[in-house]
C-alpha positions in Angstrom: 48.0 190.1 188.2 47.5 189.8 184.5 43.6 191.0 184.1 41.9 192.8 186.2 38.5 195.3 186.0 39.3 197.6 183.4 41.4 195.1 181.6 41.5 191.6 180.3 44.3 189.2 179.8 46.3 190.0 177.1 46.1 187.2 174.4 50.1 187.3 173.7 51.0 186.8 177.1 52.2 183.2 176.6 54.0 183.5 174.0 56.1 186.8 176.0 56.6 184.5 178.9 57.8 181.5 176.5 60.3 184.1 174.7 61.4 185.1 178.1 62.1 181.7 179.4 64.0 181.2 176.0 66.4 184.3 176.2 66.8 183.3 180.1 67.8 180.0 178.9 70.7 181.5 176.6 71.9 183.8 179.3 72.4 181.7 181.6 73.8 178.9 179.4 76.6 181.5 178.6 76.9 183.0 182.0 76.7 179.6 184.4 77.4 182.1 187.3 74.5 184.1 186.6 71.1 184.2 188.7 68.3 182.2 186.7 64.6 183.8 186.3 61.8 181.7 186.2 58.5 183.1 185.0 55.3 181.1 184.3 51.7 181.4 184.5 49.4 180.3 187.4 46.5 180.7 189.3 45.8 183.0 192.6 45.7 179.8 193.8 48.8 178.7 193.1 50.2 181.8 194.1 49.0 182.0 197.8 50.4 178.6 197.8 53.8 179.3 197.2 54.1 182.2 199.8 54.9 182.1 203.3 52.1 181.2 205.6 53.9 181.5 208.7 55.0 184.4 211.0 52.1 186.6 209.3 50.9 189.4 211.0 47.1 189.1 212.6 44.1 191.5 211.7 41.0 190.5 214.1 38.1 191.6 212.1 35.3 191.5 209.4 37.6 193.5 206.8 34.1 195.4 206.2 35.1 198.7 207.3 33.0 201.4 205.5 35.4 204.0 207.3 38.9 202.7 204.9 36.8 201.8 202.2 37.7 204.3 199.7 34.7 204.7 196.7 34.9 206.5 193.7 33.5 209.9 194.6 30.5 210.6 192.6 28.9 206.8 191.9 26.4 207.1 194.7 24.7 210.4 193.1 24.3 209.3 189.9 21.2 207.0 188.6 19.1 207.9 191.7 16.7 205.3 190.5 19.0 202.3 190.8 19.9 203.1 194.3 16.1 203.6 195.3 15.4 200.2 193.3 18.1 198.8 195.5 16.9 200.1 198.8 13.3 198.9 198.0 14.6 195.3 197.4 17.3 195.0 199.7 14.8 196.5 202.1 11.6 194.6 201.3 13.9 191.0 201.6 15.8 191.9 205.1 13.2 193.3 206.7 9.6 192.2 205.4 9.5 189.0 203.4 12.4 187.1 205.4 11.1 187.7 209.0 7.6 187.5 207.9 8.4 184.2 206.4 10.1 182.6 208.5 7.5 183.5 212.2 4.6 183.2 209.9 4.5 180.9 207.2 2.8 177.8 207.2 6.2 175.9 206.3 9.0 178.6 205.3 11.4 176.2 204.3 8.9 175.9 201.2 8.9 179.5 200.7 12.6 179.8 200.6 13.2 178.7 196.6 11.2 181.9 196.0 13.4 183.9 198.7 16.8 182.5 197.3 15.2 183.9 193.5 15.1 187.1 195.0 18.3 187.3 196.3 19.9 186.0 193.2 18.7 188.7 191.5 20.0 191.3 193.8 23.4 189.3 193.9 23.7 189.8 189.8 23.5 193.0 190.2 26.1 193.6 193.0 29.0 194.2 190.4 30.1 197.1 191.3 29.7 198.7 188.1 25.8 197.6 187.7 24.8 199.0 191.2 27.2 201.7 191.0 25.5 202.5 187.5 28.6 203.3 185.5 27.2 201.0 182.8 25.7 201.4 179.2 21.9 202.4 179.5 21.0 198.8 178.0 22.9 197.4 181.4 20.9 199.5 184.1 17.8 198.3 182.1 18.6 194.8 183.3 19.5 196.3 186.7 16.8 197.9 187.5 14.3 195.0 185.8 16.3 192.3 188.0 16.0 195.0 191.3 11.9 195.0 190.3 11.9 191.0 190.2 13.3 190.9 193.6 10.9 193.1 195.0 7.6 191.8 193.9 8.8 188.4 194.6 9.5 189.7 198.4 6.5 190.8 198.5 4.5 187.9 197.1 6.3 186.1 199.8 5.6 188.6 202.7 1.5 188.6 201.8 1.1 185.0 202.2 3.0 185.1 205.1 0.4 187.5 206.5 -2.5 185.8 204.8 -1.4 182.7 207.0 -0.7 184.6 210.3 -4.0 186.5 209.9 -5.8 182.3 210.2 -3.7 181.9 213.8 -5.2 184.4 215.9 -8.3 183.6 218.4 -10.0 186.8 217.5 -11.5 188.2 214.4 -10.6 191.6 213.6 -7.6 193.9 211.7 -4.1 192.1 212.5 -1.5 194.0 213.0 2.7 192.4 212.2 5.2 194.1 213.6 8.4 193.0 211.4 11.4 194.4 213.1 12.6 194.0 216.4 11.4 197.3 218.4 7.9 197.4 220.2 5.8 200.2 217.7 2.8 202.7 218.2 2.7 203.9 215.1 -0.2 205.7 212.6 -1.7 203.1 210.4 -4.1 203.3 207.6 -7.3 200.8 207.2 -11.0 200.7 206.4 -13.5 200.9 209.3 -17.1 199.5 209.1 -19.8 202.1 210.1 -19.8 199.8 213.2 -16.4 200.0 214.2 -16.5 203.8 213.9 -19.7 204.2 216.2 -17.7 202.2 218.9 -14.4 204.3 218.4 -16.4 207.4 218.5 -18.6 206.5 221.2 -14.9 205.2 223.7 -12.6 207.7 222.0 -14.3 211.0 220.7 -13.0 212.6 217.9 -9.2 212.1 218.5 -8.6 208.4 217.3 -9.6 208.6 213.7 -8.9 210.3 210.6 -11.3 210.2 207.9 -9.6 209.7 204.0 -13.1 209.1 202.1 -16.3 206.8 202.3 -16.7 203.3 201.0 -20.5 202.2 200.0 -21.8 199.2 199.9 -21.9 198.5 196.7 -19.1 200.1 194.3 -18.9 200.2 190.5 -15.7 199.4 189.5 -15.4 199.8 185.2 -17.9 200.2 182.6 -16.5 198.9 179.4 -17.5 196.9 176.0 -18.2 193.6 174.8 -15.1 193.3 173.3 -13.1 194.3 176.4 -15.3 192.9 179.2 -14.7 189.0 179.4 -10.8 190.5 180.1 -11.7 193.1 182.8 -14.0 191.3 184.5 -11.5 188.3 184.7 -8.6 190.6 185.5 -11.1 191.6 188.4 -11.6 188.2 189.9 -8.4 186.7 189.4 -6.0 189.4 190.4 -7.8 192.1 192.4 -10.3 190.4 194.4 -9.8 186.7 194.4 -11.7 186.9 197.4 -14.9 186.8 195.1 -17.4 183.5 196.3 -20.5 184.6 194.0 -21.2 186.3 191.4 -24.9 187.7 189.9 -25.3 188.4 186.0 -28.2 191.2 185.7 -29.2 192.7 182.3 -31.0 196.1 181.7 -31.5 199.0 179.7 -29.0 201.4 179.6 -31.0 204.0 181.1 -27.9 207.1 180.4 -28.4 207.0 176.7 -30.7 209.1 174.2 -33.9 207.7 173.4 -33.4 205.8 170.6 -29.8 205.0 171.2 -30.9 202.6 174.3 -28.3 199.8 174.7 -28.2 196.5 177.0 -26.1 196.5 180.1 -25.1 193.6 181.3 -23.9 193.9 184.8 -21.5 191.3 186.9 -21.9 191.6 190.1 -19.0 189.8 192.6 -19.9 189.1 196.3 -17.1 187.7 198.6 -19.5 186.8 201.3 -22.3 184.2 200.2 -24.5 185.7 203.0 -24.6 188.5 201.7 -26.3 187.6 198.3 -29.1 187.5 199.1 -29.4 190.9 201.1 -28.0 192.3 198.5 -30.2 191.2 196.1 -33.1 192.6 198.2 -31.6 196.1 197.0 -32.3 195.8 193.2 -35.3 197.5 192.9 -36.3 195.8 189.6 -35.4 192.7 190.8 -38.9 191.0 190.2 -38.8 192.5 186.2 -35.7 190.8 185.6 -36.9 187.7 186.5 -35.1 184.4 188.4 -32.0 185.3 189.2 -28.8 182.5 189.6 -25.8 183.0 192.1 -23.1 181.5 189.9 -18.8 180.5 190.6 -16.7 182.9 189.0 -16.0 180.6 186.4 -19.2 179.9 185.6 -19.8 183.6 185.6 -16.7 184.2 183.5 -17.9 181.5 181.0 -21.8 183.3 180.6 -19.9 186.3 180.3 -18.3 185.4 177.2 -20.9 183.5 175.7 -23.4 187.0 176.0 -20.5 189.5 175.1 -20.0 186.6 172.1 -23.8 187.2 170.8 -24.7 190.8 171.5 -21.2 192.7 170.3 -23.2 195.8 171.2 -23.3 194.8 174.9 -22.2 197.1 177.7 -20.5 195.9 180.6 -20.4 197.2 184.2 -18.7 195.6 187.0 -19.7 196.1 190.4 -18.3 195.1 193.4 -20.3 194.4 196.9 -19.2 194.8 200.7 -20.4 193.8 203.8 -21.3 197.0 204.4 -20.2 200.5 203.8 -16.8 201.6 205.0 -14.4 204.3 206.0 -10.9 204.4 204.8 -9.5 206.0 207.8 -5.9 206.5 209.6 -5.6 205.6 213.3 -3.0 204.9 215.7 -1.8 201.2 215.8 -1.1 200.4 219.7 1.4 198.9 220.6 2.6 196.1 218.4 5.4 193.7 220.4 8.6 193.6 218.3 8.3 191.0 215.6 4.9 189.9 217.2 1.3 190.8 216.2 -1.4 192.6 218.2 -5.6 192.8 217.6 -6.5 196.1 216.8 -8.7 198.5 218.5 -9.1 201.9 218.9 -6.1 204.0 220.7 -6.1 207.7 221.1 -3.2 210.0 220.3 -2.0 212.0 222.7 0.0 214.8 220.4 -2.4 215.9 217.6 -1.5 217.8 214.6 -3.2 221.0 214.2 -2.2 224.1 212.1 -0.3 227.4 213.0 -0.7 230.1 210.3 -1.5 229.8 207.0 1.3 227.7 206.0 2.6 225.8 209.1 1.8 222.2 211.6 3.1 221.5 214.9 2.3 218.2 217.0 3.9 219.7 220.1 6.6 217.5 219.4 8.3 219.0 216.3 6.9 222.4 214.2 7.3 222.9 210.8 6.6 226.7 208.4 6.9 227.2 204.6 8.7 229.9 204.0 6.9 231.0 200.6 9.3 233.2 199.4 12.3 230.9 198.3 10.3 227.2 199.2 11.8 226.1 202.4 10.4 225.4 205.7 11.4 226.1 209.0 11.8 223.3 212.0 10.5 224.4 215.5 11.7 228.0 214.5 14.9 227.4 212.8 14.8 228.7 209.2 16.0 227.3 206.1 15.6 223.5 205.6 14.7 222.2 202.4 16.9 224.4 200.7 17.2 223.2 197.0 20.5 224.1 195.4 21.3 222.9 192.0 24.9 223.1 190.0 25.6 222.6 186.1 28.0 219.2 186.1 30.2 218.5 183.6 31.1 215.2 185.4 30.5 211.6 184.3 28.7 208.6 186.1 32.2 208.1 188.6 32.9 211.9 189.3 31.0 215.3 190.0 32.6 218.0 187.9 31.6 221.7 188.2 32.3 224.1 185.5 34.8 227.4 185.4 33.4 229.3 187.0 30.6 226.9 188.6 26.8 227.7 187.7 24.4 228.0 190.5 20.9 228.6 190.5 20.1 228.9 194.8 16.4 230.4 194.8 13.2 229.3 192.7 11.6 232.3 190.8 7.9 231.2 191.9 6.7 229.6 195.0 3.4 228.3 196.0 2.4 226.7 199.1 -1.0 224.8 199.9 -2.2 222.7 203.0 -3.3 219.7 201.6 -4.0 217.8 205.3 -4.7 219.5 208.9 -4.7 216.7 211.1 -5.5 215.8 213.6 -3.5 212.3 213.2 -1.8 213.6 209.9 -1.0 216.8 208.3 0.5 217.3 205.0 2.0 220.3 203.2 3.0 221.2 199.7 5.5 223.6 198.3 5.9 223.8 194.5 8.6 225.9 193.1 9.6 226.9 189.9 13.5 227.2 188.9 14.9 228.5 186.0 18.0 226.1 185.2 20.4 225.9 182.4 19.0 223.3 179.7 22.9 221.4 179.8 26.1 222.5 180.7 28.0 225.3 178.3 29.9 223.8 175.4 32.0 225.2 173.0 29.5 225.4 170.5 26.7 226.3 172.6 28.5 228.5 175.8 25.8 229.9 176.5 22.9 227.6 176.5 18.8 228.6 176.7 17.1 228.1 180.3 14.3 226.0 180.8 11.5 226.1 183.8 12.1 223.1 185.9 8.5 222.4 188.4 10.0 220.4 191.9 6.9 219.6 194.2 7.9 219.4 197.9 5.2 217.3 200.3 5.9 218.1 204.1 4.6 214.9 206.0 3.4 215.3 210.1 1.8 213.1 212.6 0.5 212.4 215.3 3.1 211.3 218.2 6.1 211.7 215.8 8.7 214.0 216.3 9.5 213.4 212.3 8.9 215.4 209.3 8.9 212.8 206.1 9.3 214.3 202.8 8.6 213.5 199.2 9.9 215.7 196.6 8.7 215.2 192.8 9.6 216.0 189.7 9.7 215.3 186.1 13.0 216.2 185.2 13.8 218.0 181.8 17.1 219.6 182.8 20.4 217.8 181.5 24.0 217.9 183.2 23.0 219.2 186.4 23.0 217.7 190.2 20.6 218.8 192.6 20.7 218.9 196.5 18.8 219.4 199.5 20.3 221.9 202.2 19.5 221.5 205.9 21.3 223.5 208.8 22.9 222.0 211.5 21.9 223.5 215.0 24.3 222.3 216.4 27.5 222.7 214.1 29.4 219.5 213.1 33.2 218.7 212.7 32.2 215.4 211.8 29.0 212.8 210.6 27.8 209.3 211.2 26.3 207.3 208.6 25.1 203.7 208.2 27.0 200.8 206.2 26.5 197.2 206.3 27.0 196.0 210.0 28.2 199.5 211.2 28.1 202.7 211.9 30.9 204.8 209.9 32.4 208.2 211.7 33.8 210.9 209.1 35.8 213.9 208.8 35.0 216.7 207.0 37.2 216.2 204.5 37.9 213.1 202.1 41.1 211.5 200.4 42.2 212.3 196.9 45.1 212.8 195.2 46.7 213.9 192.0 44.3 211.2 189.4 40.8 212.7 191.5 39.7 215.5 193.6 39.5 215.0 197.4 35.3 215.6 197.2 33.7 215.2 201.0 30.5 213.6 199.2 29.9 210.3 201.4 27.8 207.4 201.5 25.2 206.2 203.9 22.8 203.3 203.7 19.9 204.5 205.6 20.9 207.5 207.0 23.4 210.2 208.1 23.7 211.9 211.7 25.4 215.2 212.1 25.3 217.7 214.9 21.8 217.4 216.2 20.0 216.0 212.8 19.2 212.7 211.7 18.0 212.6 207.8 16.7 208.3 207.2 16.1 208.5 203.0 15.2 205.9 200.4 18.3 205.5 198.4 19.5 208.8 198.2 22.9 207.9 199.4 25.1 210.9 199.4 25.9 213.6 201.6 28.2 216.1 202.5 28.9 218.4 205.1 28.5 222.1 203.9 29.0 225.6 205.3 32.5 224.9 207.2 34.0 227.4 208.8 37.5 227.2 208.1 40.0 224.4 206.4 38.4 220.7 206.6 41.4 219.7 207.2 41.4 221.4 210.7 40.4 219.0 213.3 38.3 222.7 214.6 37.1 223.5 211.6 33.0 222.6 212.4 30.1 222.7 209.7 26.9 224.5 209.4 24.6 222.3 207.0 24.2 218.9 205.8 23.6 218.6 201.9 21.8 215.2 200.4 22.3 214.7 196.8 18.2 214.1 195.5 19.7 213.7 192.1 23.3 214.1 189.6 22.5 214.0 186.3 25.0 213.3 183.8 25.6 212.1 179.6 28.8 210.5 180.2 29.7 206.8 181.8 33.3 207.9 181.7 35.4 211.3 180.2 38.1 213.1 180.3 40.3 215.0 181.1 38.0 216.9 183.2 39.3 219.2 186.4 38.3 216.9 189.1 39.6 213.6 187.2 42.3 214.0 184.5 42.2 210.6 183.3 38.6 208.9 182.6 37.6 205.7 184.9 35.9 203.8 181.9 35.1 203.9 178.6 34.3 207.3 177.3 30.7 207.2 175.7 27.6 209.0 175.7 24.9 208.2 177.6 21.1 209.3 177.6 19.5 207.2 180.4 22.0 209.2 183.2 20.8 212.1 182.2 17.1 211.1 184.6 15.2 213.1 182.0 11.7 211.1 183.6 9.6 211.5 186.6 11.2 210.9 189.9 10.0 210.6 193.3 12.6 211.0 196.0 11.8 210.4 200.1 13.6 211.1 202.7 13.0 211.9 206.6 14.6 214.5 209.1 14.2 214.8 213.0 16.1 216.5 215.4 17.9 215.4 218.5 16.8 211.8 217.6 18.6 209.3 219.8 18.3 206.1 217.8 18.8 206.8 213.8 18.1 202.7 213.7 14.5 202.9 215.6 13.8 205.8 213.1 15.0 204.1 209.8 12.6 201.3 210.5 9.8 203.2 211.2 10.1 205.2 208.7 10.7 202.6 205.7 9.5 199.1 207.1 6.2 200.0 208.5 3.3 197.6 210.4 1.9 195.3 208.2 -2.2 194.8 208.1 -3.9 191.6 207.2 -7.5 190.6 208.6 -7.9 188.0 211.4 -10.8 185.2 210.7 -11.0 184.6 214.6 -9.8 180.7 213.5 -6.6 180.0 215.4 -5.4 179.9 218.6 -3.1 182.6 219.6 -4.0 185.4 221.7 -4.8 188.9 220.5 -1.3 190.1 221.2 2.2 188.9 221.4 5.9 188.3 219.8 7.2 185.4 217.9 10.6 186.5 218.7 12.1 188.8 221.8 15.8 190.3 221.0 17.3 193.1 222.2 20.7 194.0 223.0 22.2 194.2 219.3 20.7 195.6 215.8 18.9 192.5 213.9 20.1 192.7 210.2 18.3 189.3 209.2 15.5 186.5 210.8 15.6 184.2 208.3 15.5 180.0 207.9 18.2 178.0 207.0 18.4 175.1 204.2 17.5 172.6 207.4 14.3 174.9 208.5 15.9 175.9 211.8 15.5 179.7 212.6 18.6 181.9 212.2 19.2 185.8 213.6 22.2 187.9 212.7 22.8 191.1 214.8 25.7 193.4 214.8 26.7 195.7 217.6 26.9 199.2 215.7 27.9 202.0 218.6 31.6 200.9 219.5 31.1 199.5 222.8 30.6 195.8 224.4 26.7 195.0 225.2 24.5 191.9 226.6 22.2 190.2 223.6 19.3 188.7 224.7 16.7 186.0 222.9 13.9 185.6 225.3 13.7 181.7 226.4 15.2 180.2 223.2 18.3 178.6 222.7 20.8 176.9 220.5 24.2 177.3 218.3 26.3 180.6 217.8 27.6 179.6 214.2 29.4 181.3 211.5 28.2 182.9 208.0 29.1 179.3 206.8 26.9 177.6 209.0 29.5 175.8 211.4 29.1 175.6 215.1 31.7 177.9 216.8 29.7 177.5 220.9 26.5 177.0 222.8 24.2 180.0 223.3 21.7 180.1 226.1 19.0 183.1 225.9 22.2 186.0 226.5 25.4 186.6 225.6 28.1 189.1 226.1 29.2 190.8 222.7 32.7 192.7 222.0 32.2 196.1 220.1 31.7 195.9 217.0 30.5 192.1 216.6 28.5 190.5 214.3 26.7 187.5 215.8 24.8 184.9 213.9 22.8 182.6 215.7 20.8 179.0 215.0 18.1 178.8 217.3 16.6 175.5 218.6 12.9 175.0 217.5 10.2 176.0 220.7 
């Protein structure tokens, strides 16, 4: 092919074909017995059309094997904060605002020019060299802008799907969606009247509830100037709480200041119940000195707001916000919610609490974790040394990791402090900050020794209540240049191979990877979600790398095992492309400099572990697509629990409607081995990712390994 990635067309090439059919022409013209060349210039097109199309041989198959799939070894490390913007998007559309829309909305075939916005977005940036980050800073910009487009549109989407499901319920109260396929208990957090916590309390005891901090009544919000008021206080009832029916204009003396310095304060109160004027009214004390008072619209409050701020330039404004009464904002277990179905809340108690153990440590009875202060990790149920942070000096580029001769390693912090920030008893959080000392940017030859500079990394530890899980955060505000930096976790059981998640599968790996003489062999995979190896399961938000670590003999050995798991948290890097460099001779791309790739910014990095975890697709969705909350009015007519959709029997990658408004599933069968798919009571049309009909289906179906099944089902 003439043209390809890394290179265009070249502009001469039709006049070197038409010189090559001349000189062909005088050959042959002189030699008459000679073989004739033809040369010319087509299209793929053309060229598939001229070759044979018979007697092939046949490949059954996707051809989406992440297994044979051979990436560039270092481009899912660098830019950490493009792959967490992807994973948020392509997260928040497959598993939030597509299901939500289509089981909840009012008419989601409406809804659907916003979703297919979205996914244009996430399409433009699927080149491989925008979401693989090997691109000039001014091109991630647009990356990650178009990845943040995607994602609040998703999630406008998803909250008026759940404003509209929360007016279809019989009963008043918190709504809980479920919006994946599994039944889920999980710990949710919401605010409780003083009511609703008597009742829990008084059924419950102490063990349902988890209190976060009090709510009263009546909350002030801002207290700002003339100048900036009419703006705050319309950024308040437009945006924050449209919910807002009423609204009271009070003036008074600004009793804080000096006398002599007294000033007017003109305060806008916003009720979202019109009962509840009045009542509240009742608790202005001065109510009768300030005379008749006027319930007004927001708009009409907005427009007397203006007019006063207009006249009195001195004026004060405070904002103040009233409830139906005070409130707790509380965590509490969920109940069960049905897969892709909704449930009523009401108070559940846990049955494994959090508590403390030492100064430092939590257990649940499920799963125990203990910082170890002296080099920041923390030990699981008794095993020592996970969350080991190791960081390298890289002299790569945004395709490869590169260490240096000899490599520079920095394996312990020089400070650690530890804190218990939560004790339970539904959550209990941890904090570890440690303090490294790491080389500013790698050696050069002007600067081969270069100065060291203290680099803070903040480590939150994450238990609760019924979970054998232990979610972690780890913050930072990077300084350091040229540098990647991983997380170290031992394998209890040792591993002579891993399992990580791509699209529609589940990939098995060696320890060891292909390379060749243009690029090191490096054993630093991808996963999409997460990564199994011996007995742990580590789910993360797009920190997609991993290797296998601590091998005990040649990866190449099929009985060679290894003792740790290592996930890259962050590679940074000043180059898109360079070379030579020892573990790529030639560069991939063009060699410039970069300075957004070197991730000198704040970063916040999640991921989960658990141990002995039998399904890494139950914990990926717990663990990144939680329940979703919305508040029942008690208007419609469903009951106070149930599912909108029963499937089981294959993963569910997508619910989504099609351009008609029928409702379409796609599933994929991810462990290697033929199952039954079920869709409780519905029917309809197994089809293609075209849309044509390929059979009937009737509520099950047998599925080979390894199948991805879409289905269009008929309406109920």
């Amino acid at each position: 092919m003439a043209g390809m990635d890394h290179e265009a067309p070249p502009a001469h090439l039709s006049r070197v074909v038409a010189e090559f059919q001349a000189q062909e022409t005088l050959r042959t013209s002189t030699h008459p017995e000679a073989q004739r060349y033809e040369l010319h210039i087509g299209s793929l097109t053309e060229y598939l059309e001229s070759v044979p199309s018979t007697n092939l041989q046949t490949h059954r198959g996707e051809l989406r094997s992440g297994a044979r799939a051979n990436l560039l070894m270092g481009v899912a490390s660098n830019r950490v904060d493009v792959k967490i913007a992807a994973a948020r998007a392509e997260r928040t559309l497959e598993r939030l605002a597509e299901p939500l829309c289509t089981l909840w909305s009012a008419e989601p075939i409406r809804d659907q020019p916003l979703l297919d916005l979205a996914w244009l977005e996430v399409i433009r940036n699927a080149a491989h060299d925008s979401i693989c980050a090997c691109s000039h800073d001014e091109v991630v910009d647009a990356v990650l802008h178009r990845y943040a487009e995607a994602t609040e549109t998703a999630h406008g989407v998803a909250s008026s799907a759940i404003e509209h499901a929360s007016t279809q319920i019989q009963q008043a109260g918190l709504l809980l969606l479920n919006p994946c396929a599994r039944e889920r208990t999980e710990l949710i957090e919401v605010d409780l009247t003083a009511s609703a916590l008597a009742e829990g309390f008084e059924a419950l005891g102490q063990s349902w509830v988890q209190v976060l901090a009090e709510r009263p009544a009546q909350e002030e919000l801002h207290l700002t100037t003339a100048a900036d008021g009419p703006m705050v206080v319309a950024r308040e009832l437009i945006f924050e709480h449209p919910e807002t029916v009423h609204v009271l204009l009070i003036e008074r003396e600004d009793s804080a200041n000096a006398v002599g310095d007294a000033r007017r304060v003109l305060e806008v109160h916003m009720f979202s119940n019109a009962e509840n004027v009045s009542s509240q009214l009742e608790a202005l004390s001065d109510l009768e000195a300030l005379g008749q008072l006027e319930a007004l619209s927001p708009l009409e409050a907005l427009s007397q707001l203006g007019q006063r701020c207009e006249q009195d330039p001195g004026l004060l404004i405070r904002t103040v916000l009233h409830h139906a009464e005070a409130s707790t904002r509380a965590l509490t277990i969920s109940g069960p919610v049905p897969g892709f179905g909704w449930r009523i809340w009401e108070p559940h108690r846990a049955s494994s609490l959090v508590q403390s153990t030492g100064p430092y440590g939590l257990t649940n009875g499920l799963i125990s974790v203990e910082v170890n202060t002296e080099d920041g990790t923390f030990s699981v149920n008794g095993q020592a040394g996970y969350g080991h942070i190791i960081d390298d000096v890289d002299v790569g580029d945004t395709y490869n990791w590169c260490p240096t001769e000899p490599e520079l390693v920095v394996r312990q912090p020089q400070v650690t402090r530890a804190q218990v920030i939560e004790q339970g008893p539904l959550r209990g959080r941890l904090r570890i900050d440690s303090e490294y000392l790491l080389p500013a940017y790698a050696p050069t030859k002007t600067a081969p020794e270069p100065e060291s500079l203290l680099q803070v990394v903040t480590t939150v530890i994450e238990l609760r209540a019924d979970e054998g899980i232990l979610r972690v955060t780890t913050s930072l505000n990077n300084q350091v240049r040229d540098h990647r930096m991983r997380v170290h976790f031992p394998l209890q059981e040792r591993a002579s191979n891993s399992r990580a998640e791509c699209a529609f599968g589940l990939v098995q790996r060696p320890l060891a990877a292909e390379g060749g003489p243009n690029e090191w062999g490096v054993p630093t995979f991808p996963s999409r979600r997460f990564v199994q190896a011996g007995d742990l399961t580590v789910t993360h938000e797009g920190l997609c790398e991993y290797e296998l670590v601590d091998l005990d003999g040649d990866p190449q050995n099929p009985l060679t095992t290894a003792g740790a798991l290592a996930l890259t948290l962050l590679r940074c890097t000043g180059w898109l492309s360079r070379g030579p460099m020892a573990s790529r001779p030639l560069p991939a791309g063009p060699e410039n400099q970069l300075l957004g790739a070197q991730m000198q910014k704040p970063l916040t990095l999640n991921y989960a572990i658990a141990l002995n975890h039998p399904d890494p697709y139950e914990l990926a969705d717990r663990v990144w697509s939680p329940l979703q909350i919305g508040t029942s009015a008690g208007e419609g007519s469903l009951a106070n629990e149930g599912s909108k959709l029963d499937i089981s029997g294959m993963e569910v990658d997508a619910v989504l409607t099609d351009s008609t408004g029928r409702l379409v599933v796609r599933c994929h069968e991810p462990w290697g081995h033929a199952a039954r798919m079920r869709v409780l009571g519905r029917s309809g049309q197994i089809i293609d990712l075209l849309g044509n009909t390929l059979g009937p289906f009737a509520e099950e179906l047998e599925v080979r390994p390894h199948q991805i099944l879409t289905l269009s089902l008929d309406p109920t």
